[in-house]
N, C-alpha and C positions, 0 to 999 in steps of 0.2 A: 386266914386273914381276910377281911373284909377289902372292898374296895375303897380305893385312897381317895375319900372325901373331904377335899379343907374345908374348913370355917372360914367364910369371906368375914374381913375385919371390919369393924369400926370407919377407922383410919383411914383404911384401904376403899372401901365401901365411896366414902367422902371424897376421897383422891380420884376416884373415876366420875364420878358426878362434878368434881369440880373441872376437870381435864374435857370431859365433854359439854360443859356450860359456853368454855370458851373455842367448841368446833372439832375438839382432838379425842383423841384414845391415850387412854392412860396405856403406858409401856411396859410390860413387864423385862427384868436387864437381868435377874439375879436369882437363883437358889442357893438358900443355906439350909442346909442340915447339924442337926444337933443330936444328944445322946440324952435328953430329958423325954419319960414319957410320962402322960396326963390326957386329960379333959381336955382338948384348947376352948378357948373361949373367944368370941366375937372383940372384945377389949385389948386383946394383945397389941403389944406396938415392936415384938425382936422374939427372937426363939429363948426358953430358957435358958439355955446351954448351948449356944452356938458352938460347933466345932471348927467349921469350913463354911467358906463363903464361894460360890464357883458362877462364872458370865455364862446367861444362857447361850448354847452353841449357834441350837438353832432353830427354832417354832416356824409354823405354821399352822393355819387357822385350818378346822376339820369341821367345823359347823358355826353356825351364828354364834352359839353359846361354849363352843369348846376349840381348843388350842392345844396344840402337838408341843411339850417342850421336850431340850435335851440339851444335855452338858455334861464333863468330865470330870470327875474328883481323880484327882493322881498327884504324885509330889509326896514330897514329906510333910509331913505332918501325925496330929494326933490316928493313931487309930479306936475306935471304937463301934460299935453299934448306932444306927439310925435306928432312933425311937420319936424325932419331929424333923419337920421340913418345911419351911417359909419360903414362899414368892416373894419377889421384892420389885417395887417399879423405882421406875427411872430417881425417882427422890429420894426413895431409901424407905419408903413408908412398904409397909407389910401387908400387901394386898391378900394375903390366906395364909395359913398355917393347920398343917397338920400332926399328928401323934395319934400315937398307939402305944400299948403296953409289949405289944408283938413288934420286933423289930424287922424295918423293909429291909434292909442289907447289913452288910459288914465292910466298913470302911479300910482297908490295910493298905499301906506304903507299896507292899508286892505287886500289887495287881490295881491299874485303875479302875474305877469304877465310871461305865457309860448310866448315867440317872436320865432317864426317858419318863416323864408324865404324859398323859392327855389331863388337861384340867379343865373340868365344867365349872361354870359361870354363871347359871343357869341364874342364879339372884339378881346379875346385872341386865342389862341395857344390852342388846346383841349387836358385836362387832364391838363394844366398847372400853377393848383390850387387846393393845396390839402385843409384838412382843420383839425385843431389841435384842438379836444375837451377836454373833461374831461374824459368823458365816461359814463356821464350821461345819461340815453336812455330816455330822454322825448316822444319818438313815443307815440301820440295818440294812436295809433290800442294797441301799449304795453298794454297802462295805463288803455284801455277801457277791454285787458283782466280781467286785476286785479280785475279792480272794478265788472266786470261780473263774476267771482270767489268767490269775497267777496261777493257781493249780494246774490248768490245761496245759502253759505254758512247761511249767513244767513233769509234766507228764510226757511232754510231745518229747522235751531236750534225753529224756531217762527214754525214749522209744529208740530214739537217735541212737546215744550211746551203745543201749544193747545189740543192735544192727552193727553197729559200728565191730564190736568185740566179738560178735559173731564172725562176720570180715575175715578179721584176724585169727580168729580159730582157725578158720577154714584154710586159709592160706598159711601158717602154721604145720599142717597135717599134708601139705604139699610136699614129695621129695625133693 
């Protein structure tokens, strides 16, 4: 698969030049994915086949022209294959959209899915795309703390234990 290239829109294109006319950065709030694949084209205003709509977690800017996003698909819902995927700003206007014929994942009820972009901009205006989360921190490096925390933790209580049964053996084998 190639690298995830959107089509900056129309729409979208106009929504950041107009957001920075009056001093601001257009927001990006939202990704949807859908199960339609194609061509996109600069004229789009919605994905063809929206399945899920999901609030970005959480961005950060990585350069002038690019932006770190991430957000969770989980819950019930449809499951299908990702064959497009739209940015959405704060209006609802469709700042990019992407598709392929090769699908980026598989969407199922079992397992959420953590959706991590970087998205280049490179056609815009730099800086002129902020991006509105939750405040969710899905960062990887975060979460691979955590679990490296929790693991120790418990590696150290299963150290214990064993000492501990040891203990008892010994004292056990006492007459």
């Amino acid at each position: 698969m190639t690298a995830l290239v959107p089509v900056i829109t129309t729409a979208g294109l106009a929504a950041v030049f107009n957001a920075e006319s009056d001093g601001l950065a257009a927001r990006i709030t939202h990704i949807a994915i859908g199960d339609n694949a194609r061509n996109p084209g600069k004229n789009e205003f919605k994905l063809v086949n929206e399945r899920r709509r999901v609030s970005i977690a959480d961005g950060q800017r990585v350069s002038p022209h690019q932006i770190h996003l991430t957000g969770v698909v989980d819950g019930d819902g449809p499951e299908f294959w990702v064959h497009e995927v739209g940015f959405f700003l704060e209006d609802g206007t469709l700042l990019a959209v992407w598709s392929d014929s090769q699908p980026l994942a598989y969407i199922s009820n079992a397992v959420p899915l953590l959706l991590a972009f970087d998205l280049r901009l490179d056609a815009l205006p730099a800086e002129s795309v902020t991006v509105e989360g939750t405040g969710a921190n899905l960062s990887l490096a975060a979460w691979g703390e955590q679990y490296t925390a929790n693991a120790a933790a418990i590696v150290e209580n299963m150290a214990r234990q064993v000492n501990l049964l040891y203990r008892v053996h010994e004292l056990e084998k006492r007459p």
